[in-house]
KOLSE-793171 format. One line per field, with one value per residue: z, x, y of N, C-alpha, C in turn; residue number from 1; residue in three letters. Coordinates in nm, 4 decimals, padded with zeros to 6 digits. Last residue first. Layout:
<rs>
nzz	Z/...
nxx	X/...
nyy	Y/...
cazz	Z/...
caxx	X/...
cayy	Y/...
czz	Z/...
cxx	X/...
cyy	Y/...
i	NUM/...
aa	ALA/...
</rs>
This chain:
<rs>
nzz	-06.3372/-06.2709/-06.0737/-05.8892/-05.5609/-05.3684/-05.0361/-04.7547/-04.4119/-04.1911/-03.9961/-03.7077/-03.3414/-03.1480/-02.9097/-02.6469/-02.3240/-02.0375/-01.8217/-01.8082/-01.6876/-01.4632/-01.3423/-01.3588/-01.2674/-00.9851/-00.9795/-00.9673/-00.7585/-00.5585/-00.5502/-00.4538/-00.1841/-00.0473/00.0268/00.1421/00.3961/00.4597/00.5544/00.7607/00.9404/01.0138/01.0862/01.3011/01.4707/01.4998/01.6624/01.8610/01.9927/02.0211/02.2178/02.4382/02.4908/02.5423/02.8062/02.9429/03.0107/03.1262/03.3624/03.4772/03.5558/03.7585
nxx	00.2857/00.0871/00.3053/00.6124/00.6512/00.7643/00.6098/00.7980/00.8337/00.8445/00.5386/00.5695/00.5485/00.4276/00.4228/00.2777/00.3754/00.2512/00.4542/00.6192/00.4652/00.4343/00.6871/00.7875/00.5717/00.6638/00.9012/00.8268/00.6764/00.9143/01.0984/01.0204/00.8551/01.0758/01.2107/01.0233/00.9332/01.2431/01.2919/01.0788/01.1468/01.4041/01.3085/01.1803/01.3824/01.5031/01.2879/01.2572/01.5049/01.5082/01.3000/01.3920/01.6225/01.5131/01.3882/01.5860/01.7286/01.4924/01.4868/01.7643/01.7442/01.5936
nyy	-00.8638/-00.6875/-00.4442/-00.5526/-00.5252/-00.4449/-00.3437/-00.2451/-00.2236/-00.0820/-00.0685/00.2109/00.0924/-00.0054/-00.2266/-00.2334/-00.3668/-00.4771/-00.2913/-00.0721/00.1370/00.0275/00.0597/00.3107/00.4651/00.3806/00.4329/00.7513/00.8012/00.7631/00.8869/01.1774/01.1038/00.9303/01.1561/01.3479/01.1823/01.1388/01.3960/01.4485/01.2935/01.4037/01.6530/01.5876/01.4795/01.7069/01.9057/01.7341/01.7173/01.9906/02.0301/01.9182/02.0428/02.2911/02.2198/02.1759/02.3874/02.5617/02.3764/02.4078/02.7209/02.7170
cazz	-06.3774/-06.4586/-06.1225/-06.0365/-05.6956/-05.4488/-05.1668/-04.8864/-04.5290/-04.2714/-04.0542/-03.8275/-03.4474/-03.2470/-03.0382/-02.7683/-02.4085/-02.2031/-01.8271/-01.8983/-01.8320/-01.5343/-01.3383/-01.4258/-01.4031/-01.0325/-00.9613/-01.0706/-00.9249/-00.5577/-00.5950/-00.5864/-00.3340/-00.1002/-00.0894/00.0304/00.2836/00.3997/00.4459/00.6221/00.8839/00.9595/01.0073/01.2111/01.4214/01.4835/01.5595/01.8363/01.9837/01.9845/02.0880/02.3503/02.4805/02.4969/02.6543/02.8801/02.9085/02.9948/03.2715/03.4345/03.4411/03.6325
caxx	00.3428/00.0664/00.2083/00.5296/00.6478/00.8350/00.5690/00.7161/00.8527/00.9096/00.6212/00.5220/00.5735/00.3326/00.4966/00.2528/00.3727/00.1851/00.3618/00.6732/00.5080/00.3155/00.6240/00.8187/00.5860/00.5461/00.8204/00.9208/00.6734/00.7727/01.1420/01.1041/00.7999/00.9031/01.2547/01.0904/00.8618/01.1629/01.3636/01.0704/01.0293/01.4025/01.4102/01.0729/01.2535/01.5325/01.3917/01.1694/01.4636/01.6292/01.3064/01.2509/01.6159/01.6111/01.2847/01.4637/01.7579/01.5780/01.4016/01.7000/01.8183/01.5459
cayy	-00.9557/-00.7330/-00.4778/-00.4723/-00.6438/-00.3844/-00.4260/-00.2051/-00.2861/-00.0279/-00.1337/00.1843/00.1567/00.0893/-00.1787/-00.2741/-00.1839/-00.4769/-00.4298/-00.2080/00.1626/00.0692/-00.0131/00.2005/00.4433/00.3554/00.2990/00.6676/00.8271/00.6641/00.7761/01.1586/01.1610/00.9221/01.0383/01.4268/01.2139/00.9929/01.3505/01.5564/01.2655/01.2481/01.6506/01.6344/01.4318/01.5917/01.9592/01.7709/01.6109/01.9746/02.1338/01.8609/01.9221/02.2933/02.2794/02.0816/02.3194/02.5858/02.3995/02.2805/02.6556/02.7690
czz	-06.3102/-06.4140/-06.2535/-06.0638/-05.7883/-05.6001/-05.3418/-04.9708/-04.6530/-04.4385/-04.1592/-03.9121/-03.5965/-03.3265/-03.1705/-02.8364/-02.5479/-02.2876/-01.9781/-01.8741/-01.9208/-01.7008/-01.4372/-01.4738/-01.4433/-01.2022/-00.9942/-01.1114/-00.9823/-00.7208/-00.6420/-00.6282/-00.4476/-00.2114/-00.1467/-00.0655/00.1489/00.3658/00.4206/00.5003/00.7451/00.8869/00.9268/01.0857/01.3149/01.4106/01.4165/01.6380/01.8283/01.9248/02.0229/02.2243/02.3647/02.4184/02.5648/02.8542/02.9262/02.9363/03.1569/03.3685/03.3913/03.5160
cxx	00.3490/00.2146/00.1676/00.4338/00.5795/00.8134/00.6377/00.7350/00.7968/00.9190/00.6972/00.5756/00.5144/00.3964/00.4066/00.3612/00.3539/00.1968/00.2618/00.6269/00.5581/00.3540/00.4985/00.7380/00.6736/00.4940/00.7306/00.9145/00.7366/00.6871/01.0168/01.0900/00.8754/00.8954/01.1111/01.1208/00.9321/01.0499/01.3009/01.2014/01.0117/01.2709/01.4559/01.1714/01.1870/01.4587/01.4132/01.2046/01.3534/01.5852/01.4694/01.2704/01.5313/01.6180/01.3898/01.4116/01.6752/01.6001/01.4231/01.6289/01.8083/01.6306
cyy	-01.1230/-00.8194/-00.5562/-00.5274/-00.5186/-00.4236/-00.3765/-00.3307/-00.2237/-00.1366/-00.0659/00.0602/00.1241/00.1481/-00.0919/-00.2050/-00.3187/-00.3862/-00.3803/-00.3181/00.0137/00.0618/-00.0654/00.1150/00.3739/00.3675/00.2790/00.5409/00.7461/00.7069/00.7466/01.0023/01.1944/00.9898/00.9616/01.2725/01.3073/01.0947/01.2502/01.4761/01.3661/01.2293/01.4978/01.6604/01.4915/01.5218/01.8349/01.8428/01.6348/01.8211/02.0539/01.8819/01.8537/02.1555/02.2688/02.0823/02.1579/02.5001/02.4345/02.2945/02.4983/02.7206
i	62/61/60/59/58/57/56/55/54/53/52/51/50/49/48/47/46/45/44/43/42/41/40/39/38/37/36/35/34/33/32/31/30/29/28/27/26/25/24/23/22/21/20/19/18/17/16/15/14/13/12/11/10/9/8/7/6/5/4/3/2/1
aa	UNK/UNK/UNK/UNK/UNK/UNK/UNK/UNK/UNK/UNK/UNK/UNK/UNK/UNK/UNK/UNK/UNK/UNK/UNK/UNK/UNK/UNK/UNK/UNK/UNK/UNK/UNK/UNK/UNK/UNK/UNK/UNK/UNK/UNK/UNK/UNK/UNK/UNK/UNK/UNK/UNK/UNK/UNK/UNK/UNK/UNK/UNK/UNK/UNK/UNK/UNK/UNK/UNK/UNK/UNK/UNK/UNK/UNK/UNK/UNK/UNK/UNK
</rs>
């Protein structure tokens, strides 16, 4: 009986493991993979929208 124990013991320990490697690559997954992805997105064709700061300083009639 005690073999059995500890090879449920085992599984559950394997089993534990595993699902502890697969829960950290989907946790980095879902912090990093946003991010790439608005990189990404964000610095193919940004237009410049800001306002021009110049002004026309000539006087009118001359």
């Amino acid at each position: 009986m005690n073999l059995n124990s500890q090879s449920a013991n085992s599984s559950d320990t394997y089993s534990q493991r595993l699902a502890d490697i697969v829960g950290t690559v989907i946790a980095l997954i879902t912090l990093t993979l946003p991010v790439f992805i608005i990189a990404h997105y964000s610095s193919v064709n940004v237009e410049n929208n800001q306002p021009s700061l110049s002004y026309d300083l000539s006087i009118p009639g001359d």
